[in-house]
C-alpha positions, 0 to 999 in steps of 0.5 A: 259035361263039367269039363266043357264048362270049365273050358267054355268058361276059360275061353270066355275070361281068357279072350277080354284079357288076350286081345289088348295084350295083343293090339296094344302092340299093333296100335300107335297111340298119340302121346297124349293117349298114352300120358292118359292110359298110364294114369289108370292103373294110379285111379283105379288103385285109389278107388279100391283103396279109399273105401277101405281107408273109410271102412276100417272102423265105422265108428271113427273114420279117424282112425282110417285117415290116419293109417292112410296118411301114415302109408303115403307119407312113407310111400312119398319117403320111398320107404319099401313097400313092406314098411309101408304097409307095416307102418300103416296097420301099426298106425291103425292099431295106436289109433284104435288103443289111443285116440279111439278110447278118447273120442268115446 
């Protein structure tokens, strides 16, 4: 029984994410449908990201807005990725050790 569960389960989640990888490539788009579709993923990343910038510490939003700008300005300086998100947890942890202790 659990089998047919997992395998209808399966079927389920495997049909919404197959079919536009398979029409994508049989439908032409007009230019500026997909000007629009590639701005997307850039939208949907900023919603998942923002609440967390907000959310790091309740108490001082400051902090969050700091780390994000610390990871866009070295991400608009084309530093690796890697670095990038170094850069900003090490921003958020001077925030918490410096300014943190100063607006309290």
């Amino acid at each position: 029984m659990i089998w047919i569960v997992i395998i209808g389960m399966s079927i389920a989640t495997l049909i919404p994410r197959l079919l536009p990888a398979v029409l994508m490539n049989k439908i032409a788009f007009p230019t500026w449908m997909k000007k629009w579709l590639e701005t997307i993923p850039y939208a949907a990343l900023g919603a998942l990201i923002f609440p967390g910038i907000m959310s790091v510490n309740t108490d001082h939003q400051l902090v969050g807005i700091i780390g994000g700008i610390v990871a866009i300005l070295l991400g608009l300086l084309n530093v690796h990725i890697i670095f990038v998100i170094a850069g900003a947890i090490g921003s958020v942890m001077l925030s918490n050790w410096l300014i943190v202790p100063l607006l309290s």
